[in-house]
N, C-alpha and C positions, 0 to 999 in steps of 0.2 A: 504494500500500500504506500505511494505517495503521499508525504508528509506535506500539509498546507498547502493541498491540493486546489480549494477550495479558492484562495488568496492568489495564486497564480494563475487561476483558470480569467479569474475576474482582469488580471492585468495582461494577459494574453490576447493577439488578435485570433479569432477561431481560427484560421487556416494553421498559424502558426503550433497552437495547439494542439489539432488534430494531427498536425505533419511528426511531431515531437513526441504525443501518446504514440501514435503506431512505429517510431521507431524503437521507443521502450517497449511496448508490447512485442514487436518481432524477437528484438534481441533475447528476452526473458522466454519468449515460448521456446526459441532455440535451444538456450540453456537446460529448461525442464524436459525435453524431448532427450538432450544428450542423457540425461540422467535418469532416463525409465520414466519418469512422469509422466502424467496426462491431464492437461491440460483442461480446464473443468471450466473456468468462465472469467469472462471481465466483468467486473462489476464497476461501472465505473475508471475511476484512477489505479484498480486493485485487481488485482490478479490471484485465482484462486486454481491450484495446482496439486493431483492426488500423488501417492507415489502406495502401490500396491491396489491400486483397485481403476481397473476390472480385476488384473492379473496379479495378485502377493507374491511378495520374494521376502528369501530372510533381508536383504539389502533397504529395502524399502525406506527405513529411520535415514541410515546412513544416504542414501541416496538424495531424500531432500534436504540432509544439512549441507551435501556437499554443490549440492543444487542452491542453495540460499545463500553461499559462501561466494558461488561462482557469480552470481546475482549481483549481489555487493559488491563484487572486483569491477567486472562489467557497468555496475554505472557508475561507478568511479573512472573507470576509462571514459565513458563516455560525456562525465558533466565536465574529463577536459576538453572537451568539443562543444559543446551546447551554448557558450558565450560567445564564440567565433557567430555561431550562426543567429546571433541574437534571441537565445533562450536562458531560460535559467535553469542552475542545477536544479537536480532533483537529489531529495533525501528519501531513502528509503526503509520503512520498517516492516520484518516480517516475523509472522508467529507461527508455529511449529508444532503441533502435537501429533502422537500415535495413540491407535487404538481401535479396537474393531468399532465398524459403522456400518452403516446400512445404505447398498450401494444398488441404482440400478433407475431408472426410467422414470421421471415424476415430469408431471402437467397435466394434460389436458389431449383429446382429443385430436387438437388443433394442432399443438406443439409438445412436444417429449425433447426433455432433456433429460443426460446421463448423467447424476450426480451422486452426493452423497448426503448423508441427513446423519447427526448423532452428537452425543455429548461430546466427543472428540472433535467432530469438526466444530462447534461450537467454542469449544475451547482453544484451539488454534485461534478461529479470528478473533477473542478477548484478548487473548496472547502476540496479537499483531496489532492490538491497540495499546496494549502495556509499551512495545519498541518502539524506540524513538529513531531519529534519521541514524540510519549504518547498523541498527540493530536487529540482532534475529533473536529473539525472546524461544525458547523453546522449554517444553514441559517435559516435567518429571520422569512421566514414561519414556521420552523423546530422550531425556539425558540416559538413561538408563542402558541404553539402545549405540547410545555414540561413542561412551565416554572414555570409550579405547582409540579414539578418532576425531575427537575435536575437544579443545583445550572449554571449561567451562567453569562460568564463575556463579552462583546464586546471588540473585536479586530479591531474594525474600520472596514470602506468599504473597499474593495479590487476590483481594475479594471479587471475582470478576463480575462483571455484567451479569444477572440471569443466575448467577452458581449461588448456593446454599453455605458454603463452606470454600474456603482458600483454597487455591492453588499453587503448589510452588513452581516457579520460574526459574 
């Protein structure tokens, strides 16, 4: 998710806007594609990316930290370019969680989309609104999963949105 998306949208002329989201969007679906992901939806400024479903691997945790890691490098290459072409950087914050969820076809008649629905993916995006620009916030389960593999600090429990009880970070 794009950090004060909302403030730059407003000082943006739409073309340039629109020219700027689809190059973040291209580069990030690439990134998730390299790393077994599937690519679930934009929402907006925010990008929402599965890793194990349709298809589970034990890799799956590890695949989207190294995927969010590659995220992070990649707009930092790229917000050294975005001044030249008169835009402004982007900060990016992403959240992280594992855990079985309920995956497969929701809509309507008209439209079916491939998604997922559960307290896990739920708590990913509380968990992508806890990071701040450069951050990848990831959960308990999720360190549990990595922590042979990516260096990791605790940021304490956070009461999310919607949860009953803390979560650690």
């Amino acid at each position: 998710d794009i950090r004060s998306f909302t403030s730059l949208a407003e000082r943006m002329p739409p073309d340039s806007l629109i020219a700027m989201l689809n190059e973040h969007f291209t580069a990030l679906t690439k990134i998730i594609f390299q790393h077994g992901g599937t690519l679930d939806k934009f929402v907006g400024d925010e990008v929402m990316a599965l890793f194990g479903a349709p298809f589970p691997s034990d890799d799956d945790a590890r695949n989207a930290i190294e995927a969010a890691v590659a995220i992070q490098r990649e707009n930092d290459a790229l917000n050294g370019q975005r001044p030249g072409r008169g835009w402004p950087q982007l900060h990016l914050g992403i959240g992280v969680n594992t855990g079985a969820v309920i995956a497969g076809y929701i809509g309507s008649p008209e439209r079916m989309d491939f998604t997922v629905l559960g307290d896990h993916v739920n708590i990913a995006s509380r968990l992508c609104s806890v990071a701040k620009g450069g951050q990848i916030v990831i959960g308990q389960s999720t360190e549990a999963l990595v922590r042979d593999i990516a260096e990791t600090r605790s940021i304490g429990s956070h009461l999310l949105k919607g949860k009953e009880s803390s979560v650690d970070a």
